[in-house]
Each structure stands twice: as structure tokens, then as C-alpha cells.
N, CA, C and O of each residue as an XYZ file, in Angstrom:
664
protein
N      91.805     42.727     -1.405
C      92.810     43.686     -0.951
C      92.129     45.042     -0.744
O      91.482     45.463     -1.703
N      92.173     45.698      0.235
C      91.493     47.095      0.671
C      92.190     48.429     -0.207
O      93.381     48.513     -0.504
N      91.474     49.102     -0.424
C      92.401     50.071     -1.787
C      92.838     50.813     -0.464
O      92.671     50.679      0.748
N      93.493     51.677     -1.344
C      94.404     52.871     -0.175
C      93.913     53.746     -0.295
O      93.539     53.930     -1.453
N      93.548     54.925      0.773
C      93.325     56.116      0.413
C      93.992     56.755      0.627
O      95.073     56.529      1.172
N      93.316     58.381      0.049
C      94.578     59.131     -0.194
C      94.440     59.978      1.087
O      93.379     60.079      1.703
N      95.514     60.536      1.417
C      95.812     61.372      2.789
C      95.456     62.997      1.702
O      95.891     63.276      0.585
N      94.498     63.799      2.633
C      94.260     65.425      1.930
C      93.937     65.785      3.343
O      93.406     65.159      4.260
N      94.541     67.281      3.203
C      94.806     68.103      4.670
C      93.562     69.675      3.822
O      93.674     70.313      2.776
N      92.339     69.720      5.148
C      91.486     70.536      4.628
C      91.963     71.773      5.643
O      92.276     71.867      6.830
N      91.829     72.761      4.381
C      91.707     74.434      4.641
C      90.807     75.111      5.261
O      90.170     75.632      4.345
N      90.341     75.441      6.255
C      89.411     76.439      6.086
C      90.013     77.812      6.113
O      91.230     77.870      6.284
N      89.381     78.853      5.980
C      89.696     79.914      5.607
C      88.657     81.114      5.955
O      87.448     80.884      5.975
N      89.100     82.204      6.185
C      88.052     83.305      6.426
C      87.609     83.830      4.590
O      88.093     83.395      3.545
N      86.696     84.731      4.763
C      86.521     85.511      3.523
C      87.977     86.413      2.982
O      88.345     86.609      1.824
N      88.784     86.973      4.603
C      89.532     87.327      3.731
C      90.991     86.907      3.424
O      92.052     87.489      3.202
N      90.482     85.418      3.528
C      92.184     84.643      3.196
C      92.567     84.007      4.197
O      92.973     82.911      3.811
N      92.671     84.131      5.486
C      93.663     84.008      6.388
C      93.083     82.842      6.503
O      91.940     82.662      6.085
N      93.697     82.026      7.006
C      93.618     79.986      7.432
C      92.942     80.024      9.238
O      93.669     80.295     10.194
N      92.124     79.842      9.308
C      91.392     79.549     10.068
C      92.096     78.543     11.464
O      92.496     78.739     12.612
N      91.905     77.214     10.347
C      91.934     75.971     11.132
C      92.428     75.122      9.984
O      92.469     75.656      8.875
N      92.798     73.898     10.112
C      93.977     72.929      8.999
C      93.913     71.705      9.892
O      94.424     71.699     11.012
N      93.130     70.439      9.257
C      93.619     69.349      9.695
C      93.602     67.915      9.028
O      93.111     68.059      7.908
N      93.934     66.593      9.248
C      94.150     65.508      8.306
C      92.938     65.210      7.870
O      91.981     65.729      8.445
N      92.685     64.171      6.589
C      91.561     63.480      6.424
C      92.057     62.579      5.383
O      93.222     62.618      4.986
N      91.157     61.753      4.934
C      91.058     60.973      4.091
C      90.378     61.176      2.679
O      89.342     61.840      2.700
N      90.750     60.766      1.618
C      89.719     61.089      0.740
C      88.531     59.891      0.006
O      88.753     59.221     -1.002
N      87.386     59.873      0.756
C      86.556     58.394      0.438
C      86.299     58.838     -1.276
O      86.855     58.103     -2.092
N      85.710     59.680     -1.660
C      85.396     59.802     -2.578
C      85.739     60.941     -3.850
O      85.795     62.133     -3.548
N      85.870     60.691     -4.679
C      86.226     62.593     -5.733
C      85.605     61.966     -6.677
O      85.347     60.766     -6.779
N      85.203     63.489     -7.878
C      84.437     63.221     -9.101
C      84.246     64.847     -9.320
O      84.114     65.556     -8.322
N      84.233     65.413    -10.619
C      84.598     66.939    -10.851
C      83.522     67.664     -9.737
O      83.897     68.689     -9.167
N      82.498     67.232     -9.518
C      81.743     67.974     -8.710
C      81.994     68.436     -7.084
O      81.709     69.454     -6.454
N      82.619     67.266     -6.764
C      82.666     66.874     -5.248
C      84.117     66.497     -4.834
O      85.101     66.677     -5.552
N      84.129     65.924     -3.525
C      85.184     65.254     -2.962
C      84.218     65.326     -1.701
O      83.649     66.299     -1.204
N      84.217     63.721     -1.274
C      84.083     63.234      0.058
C      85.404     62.351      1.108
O      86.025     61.288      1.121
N      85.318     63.227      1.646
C      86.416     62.965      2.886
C      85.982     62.334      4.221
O      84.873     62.496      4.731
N      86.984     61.599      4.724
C      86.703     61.074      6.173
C      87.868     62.035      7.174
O      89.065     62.023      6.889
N      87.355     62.799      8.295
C      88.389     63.210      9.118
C      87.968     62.633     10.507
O      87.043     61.823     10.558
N      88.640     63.041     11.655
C      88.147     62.550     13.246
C      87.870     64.029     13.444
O      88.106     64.994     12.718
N      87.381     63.942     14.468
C      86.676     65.688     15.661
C      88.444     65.546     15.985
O      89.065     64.490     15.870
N      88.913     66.581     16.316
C      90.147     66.485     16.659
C      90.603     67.679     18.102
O      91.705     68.082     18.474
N      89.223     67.953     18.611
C      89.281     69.171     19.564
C      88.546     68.244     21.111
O      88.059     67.113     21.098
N      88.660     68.988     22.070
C      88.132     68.501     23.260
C      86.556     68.531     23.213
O      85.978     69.384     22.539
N      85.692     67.333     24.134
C      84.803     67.079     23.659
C      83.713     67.923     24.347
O      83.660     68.177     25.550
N      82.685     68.394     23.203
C      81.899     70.238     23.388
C      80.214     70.301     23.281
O      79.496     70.705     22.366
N      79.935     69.816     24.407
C      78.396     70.222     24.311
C      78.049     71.275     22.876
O      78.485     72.401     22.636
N      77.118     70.429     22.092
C      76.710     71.559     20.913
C      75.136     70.423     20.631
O      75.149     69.203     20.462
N      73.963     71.320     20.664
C      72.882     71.378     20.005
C      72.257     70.400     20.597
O      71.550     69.747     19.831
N      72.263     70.017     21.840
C      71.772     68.672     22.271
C      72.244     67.723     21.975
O      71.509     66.741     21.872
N      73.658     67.591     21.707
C      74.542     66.476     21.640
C      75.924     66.793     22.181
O      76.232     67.888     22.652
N      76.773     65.690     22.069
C      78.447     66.427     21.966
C      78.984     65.842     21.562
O      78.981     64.611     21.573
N      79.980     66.961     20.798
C      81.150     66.253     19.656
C      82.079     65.675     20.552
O      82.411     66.433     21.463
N      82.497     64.767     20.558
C      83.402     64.158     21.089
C      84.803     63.895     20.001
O      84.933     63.633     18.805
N      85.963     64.191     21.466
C      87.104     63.905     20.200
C      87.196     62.487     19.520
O      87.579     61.496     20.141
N      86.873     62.468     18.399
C      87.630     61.247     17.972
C      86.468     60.902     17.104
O      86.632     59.973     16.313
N      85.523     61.404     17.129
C      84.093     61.085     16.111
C      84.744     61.597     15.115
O      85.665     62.390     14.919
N      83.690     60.626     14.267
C      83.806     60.071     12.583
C      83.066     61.267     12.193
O      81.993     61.587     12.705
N      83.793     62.060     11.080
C      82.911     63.362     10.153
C      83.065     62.686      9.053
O      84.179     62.214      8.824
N      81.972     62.480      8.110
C      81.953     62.507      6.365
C      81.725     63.846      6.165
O      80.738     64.437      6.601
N      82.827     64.467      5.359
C      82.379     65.948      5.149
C      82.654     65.743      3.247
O      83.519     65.078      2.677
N      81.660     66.510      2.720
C      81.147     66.398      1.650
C      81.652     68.066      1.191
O      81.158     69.043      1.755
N      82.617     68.182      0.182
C      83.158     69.408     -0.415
C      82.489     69.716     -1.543
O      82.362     68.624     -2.098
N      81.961     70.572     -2.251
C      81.423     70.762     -3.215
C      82.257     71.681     -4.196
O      82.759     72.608     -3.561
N      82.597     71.723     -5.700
C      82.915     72.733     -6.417
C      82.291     73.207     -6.932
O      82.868     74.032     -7.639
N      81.275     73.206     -7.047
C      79.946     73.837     -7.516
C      79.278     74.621     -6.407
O      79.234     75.808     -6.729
N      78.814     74.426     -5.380
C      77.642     74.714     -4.606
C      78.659     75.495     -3.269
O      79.743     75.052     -2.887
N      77.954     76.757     -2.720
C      78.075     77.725     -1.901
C      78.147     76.569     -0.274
O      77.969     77.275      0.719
N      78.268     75.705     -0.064
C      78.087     74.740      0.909
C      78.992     73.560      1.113
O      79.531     72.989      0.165
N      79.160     73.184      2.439
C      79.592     71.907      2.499
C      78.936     71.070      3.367
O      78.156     71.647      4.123
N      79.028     69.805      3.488
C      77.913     69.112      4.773
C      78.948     67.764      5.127
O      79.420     66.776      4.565
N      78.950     68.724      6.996
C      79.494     67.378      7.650
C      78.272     66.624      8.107
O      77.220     67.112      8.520
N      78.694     64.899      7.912
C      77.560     64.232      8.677
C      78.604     63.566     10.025
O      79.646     62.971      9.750
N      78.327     63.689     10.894
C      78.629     63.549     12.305
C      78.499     62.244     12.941
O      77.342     61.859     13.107
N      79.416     61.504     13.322
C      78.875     59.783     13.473
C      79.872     60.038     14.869
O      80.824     60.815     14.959
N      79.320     59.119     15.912
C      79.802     59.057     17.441
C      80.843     58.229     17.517
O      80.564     57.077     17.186
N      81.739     58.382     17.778
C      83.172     57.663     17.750
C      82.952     56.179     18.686
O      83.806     55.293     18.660
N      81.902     56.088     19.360
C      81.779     54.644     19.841
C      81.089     53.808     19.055
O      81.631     52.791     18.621
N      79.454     54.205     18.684
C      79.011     53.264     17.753
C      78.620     53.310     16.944
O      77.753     52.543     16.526
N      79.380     54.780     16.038
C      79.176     55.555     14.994
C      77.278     55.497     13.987
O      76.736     55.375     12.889
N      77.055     55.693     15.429
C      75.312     56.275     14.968
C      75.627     57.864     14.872
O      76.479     58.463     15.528
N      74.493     58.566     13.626
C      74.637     60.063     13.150
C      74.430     60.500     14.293
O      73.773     59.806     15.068
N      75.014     61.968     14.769
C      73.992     62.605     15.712
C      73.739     63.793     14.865
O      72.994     64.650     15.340
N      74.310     64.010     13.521
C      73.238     65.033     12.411
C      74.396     65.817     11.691
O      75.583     65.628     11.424
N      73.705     66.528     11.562
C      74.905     67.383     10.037
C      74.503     68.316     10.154
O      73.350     68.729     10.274
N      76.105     69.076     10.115
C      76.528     70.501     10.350
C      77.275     70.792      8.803
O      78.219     70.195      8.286
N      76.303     72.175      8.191
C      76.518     72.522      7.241
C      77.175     74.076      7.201
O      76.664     75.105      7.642
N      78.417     73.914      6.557
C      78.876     75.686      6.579
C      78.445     75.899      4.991
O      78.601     75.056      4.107
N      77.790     77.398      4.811
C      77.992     78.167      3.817
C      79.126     78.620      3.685
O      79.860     79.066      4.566
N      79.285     78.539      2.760
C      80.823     78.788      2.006
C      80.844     78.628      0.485
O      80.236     77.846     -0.247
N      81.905     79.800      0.174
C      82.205     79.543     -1.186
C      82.905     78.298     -1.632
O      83.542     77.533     -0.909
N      82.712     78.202     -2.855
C      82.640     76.497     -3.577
C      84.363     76.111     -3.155
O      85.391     76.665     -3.545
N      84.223     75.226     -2.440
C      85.823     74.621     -2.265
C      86.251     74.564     -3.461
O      85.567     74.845     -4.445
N      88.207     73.950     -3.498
C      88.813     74.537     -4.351
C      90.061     73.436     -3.670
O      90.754     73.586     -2.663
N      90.024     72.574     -4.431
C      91.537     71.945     -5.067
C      92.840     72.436     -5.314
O      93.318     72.316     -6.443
N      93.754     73.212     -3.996
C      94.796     73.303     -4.162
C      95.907     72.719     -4.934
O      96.775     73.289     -5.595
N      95.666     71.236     -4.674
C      96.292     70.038     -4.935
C      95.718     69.141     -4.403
O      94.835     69.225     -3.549
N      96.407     67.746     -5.103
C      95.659     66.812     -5.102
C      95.364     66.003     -3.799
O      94.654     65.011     -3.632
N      96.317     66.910     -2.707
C      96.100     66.445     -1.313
C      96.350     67.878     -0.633
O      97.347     68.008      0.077
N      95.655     68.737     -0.790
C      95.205     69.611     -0.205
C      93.760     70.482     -0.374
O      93.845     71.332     -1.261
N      92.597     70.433      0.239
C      91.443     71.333     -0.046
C      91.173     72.470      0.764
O      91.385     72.445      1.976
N      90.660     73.597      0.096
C      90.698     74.613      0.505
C      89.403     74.951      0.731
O      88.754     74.426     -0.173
N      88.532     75.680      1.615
C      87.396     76.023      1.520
C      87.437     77.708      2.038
O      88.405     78.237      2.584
N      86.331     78.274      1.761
C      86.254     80.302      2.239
C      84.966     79.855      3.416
O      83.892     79.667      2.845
N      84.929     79.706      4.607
C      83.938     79.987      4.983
C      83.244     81.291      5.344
O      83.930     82.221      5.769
N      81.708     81.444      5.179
C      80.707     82.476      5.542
C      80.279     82.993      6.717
O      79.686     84.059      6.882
N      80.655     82.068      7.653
C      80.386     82.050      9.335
C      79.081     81.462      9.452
O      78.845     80.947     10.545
N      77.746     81.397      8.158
C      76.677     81.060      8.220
C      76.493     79.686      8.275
O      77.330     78.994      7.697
N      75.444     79.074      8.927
C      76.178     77.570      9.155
C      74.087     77.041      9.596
O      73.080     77.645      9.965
N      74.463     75.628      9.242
C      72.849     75.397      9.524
C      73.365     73.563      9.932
O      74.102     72.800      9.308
N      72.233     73.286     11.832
C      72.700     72.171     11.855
C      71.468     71.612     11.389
O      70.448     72.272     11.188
N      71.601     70.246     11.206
C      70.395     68.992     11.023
C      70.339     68.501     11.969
O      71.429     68.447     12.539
N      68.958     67.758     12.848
C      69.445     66.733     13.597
C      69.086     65.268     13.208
O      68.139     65.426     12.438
N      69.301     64.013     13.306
C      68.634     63.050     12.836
C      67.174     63.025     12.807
O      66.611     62.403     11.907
N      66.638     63.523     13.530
C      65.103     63.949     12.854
C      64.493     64.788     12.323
O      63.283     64.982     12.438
N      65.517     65.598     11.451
C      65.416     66.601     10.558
C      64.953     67.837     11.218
O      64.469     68.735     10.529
N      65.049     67.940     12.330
C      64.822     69.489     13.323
C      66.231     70.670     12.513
O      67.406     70.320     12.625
N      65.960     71.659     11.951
C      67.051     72.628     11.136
C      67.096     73.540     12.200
O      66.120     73.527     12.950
N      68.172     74.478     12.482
C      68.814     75.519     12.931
C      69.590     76.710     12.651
O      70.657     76.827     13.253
N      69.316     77.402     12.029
C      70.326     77.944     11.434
C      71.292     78.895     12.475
O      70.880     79.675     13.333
N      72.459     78.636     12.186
C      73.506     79.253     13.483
C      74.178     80.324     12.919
O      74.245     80.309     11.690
N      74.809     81.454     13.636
C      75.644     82.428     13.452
C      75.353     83.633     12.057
O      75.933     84.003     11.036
N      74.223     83.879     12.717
C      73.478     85.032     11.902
C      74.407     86.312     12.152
O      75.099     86.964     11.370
N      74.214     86.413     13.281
C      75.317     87.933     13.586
C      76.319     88.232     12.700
O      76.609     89.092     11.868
N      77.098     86.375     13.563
C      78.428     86.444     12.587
C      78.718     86.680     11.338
O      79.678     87.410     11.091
N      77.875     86.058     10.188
C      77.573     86.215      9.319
C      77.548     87.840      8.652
O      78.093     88.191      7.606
N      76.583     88.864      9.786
C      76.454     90.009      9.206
C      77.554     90.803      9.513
O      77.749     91.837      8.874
N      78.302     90.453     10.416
C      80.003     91.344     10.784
C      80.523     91.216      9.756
O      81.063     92.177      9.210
N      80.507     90.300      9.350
C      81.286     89.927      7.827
C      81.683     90.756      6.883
O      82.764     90.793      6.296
N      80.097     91.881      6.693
C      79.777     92.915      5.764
C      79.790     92.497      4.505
O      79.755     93.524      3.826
N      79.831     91.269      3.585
C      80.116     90.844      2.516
C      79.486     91.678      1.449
O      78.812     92.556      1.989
N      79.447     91.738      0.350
C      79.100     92.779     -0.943
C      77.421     92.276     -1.210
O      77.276     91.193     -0.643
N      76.607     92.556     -1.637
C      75.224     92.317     -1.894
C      75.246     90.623     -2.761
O      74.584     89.646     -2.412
N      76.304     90.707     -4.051
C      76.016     89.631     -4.706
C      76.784     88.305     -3.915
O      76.375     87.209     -4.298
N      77.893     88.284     -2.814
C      78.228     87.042     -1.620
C      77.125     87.287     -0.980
O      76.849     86.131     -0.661
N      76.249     87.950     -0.533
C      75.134     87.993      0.493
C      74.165     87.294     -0.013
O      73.709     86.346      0.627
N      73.563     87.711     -1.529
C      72.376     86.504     -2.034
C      73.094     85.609     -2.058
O      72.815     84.579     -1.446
N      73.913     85.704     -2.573
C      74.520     83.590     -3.016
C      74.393     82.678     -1.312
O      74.003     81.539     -1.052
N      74.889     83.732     -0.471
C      75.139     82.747      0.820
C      73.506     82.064      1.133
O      73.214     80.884      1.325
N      72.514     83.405      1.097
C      71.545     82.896      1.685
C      70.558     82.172      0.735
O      69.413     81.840      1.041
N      71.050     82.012     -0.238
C      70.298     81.171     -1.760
C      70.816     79.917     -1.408
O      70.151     78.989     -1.869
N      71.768     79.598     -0.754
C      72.442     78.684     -0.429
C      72.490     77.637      0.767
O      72.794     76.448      0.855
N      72.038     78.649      1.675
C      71.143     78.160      2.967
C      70.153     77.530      2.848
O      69.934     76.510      3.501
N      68.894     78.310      1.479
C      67.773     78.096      0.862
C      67.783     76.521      0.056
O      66.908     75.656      0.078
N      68.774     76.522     -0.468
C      68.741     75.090     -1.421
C      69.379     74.293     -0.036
O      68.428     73.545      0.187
N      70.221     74.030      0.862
C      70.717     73.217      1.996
C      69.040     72.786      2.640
O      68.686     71.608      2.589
N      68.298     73.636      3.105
C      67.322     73.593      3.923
C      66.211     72.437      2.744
O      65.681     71.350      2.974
N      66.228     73.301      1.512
C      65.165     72.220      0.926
C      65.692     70.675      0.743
O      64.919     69.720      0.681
N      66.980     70.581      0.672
C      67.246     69.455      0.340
C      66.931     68.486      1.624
O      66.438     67.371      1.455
N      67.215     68.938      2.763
C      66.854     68.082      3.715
C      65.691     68.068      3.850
O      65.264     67.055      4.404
N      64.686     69.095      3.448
C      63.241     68.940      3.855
C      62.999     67.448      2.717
O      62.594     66.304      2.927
N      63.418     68.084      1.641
C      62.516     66.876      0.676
C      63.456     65.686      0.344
O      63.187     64.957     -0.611
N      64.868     65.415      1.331
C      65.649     64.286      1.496
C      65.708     63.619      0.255
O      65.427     62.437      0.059
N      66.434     65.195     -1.309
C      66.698     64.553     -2.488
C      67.710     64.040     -3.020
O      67.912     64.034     -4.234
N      68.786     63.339     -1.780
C      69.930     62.592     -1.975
C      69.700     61.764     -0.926
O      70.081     62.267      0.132
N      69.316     60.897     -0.838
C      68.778     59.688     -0.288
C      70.395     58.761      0.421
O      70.487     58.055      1.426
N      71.618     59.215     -0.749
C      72.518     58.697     -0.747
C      73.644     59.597      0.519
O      74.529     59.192      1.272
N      73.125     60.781      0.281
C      74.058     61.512      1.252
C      73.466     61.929      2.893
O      74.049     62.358      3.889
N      71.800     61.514      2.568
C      71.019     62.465      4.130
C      71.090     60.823      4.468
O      71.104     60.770      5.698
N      71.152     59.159      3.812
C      70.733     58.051      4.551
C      71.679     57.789      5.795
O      72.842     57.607      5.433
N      71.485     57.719      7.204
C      72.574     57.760      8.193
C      73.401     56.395      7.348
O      72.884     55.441      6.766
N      74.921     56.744      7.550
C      75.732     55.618      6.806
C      76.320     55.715      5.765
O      77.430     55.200      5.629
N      75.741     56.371      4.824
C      75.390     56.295      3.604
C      77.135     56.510      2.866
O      77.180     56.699      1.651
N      78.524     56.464      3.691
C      79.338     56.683      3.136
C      80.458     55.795      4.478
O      81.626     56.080      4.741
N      79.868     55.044      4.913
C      80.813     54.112      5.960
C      81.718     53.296      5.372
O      81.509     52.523      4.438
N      83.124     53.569      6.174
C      84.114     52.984      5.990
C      84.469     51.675      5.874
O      85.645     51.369      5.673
């Protein structure tokens, strides 16, 4: 018998509160640290980074309560091969309820591609922000631990393409 999952509707959010963007997902996984979710691309389909999101592609997005970060891994809605992971800095998501997650994003954002080529995106944005000195180290301490982890691929379980298929 296939278990059920649970229906959770994710937050994003600016630094200063206001709701961004809001849409469905699934919840594959929780444990005090984390919550891994399944959602679809749910926007028209957008040339980005030498690929394109297409509506209807598979995101595993990985919430953290601990860590300044979250990481979508990106799978192609036809034959759900990765085309890489898009990571926002952000303060540590946050459990509204038990079917609702909330996240603060930073604007700072870093993609992967399946051959581990890094990018880091929306520097500007980031500095409009103006955030206080001690959100400014954390964000980019945070970038710092995202970047090593993919260099030295020390979750084998979360960078393996798949590694959380339905």
C-alpha cells in the first residue's frame, strides 16, 4: 500500500516579511533538522543558465532549520534527469504548521549544474537589501559552506541525481 503524503504550502518571503510567492507541495521527508518536499515549476517555461525550467518539472527542495540555505534539485518533467540545483540563501526555514513552511529569502542564490560548474547569482540584489553586518556574514558564510559542500559532494545522498525520487 503506498503511504500518503502530506499536502504543505511553501512561503517565501522577503527580509522584511511580506510573502513573495506561495505554492503546493508535498512533504517526502521531515526530521527536526530538515523537511524535504516535492513541488512542480508552476510558472511559464524560462530559459535560465543553459537550461529551461519548464512548467511542470519535478523540484526536491530541501528546507533546513538549522542552516542559512535551502537546495532545489531540478528534474525535467519528461524524463526527470537533474538539470542542477538552485540554492537560495536564506534564513533557516520555519514551521508555521504542520502544513505550512515558511522561508526569509536573501536574494543571494547560487546555481549547480550537473557537472558541478557553481554560479553565484544576484549579488546586487543581495546588496539593495542593506542587511545589518551580522545577516551579511551569516549569508555569505553560508554561500561558503553551500559551495564546499558541492565541491567535496559530502552528502552523497542529497548531490546523487535521484537521490529522493518518487
Amino acid at each position: 500500500m503506498p503511504e500518503m503524503r502530506q499536502a504543505i504550502t511553501i512561503v517565501k518571503k522577503k527580509p522584511d516579511g511580506k510573502e513573495v510567492w506561495r505554492y503546493p507541495g508535498e512533504v517526502l521527508q521531515i526530521d527536526p533538522t530538515k523537511v524535504v518536499v516535492e513541488a512542480r515549476f508552476q510558472r511559464a517555461d524560462l530559459p535560465f543558465m543553459g537550461t529551461v525550467l519548464r512548467e511542470g518539472d519535478r523540484f526536491v527542495e530541501i528546507y533546513y532549520f538549522d542552516r542559512w540555505y535551502n537546495i532545489f534539485e531540478i528534474h525535467d518533467r519528461e524524463d526527470d534527469r537533474v538539470k542542477g540545483w538552485y540554492c537560495n540563501i536564506a534564513r533557516p526555514a520555519q514551521m508555521e504548521a504542520t502544513d505550512r513552511l515558511n522561508y526569509v529569502d536573501l536574494a543571494l542564490d547560487l546555481w549547480v549544474t550537473p557537472q558541478g560548474k557553481q554560479t553565484i547569482l544576484d549579488e546586487d540584489e543581495f546588496k539593495e537589501l542593506a542587511l545589518d553586518e551580522s545577516t551579511t556574514i551569516q549569508a555569505w558564510d553560508a554561500m561558503k559552506e553551500l559551495q564546499k559542500l558541492f565541491d567535496e559532494k559530502k552528502e552523497p545522498d542529497l548531490l546523487q541525481p535521484g537521490s529522493f525520487d518518487s
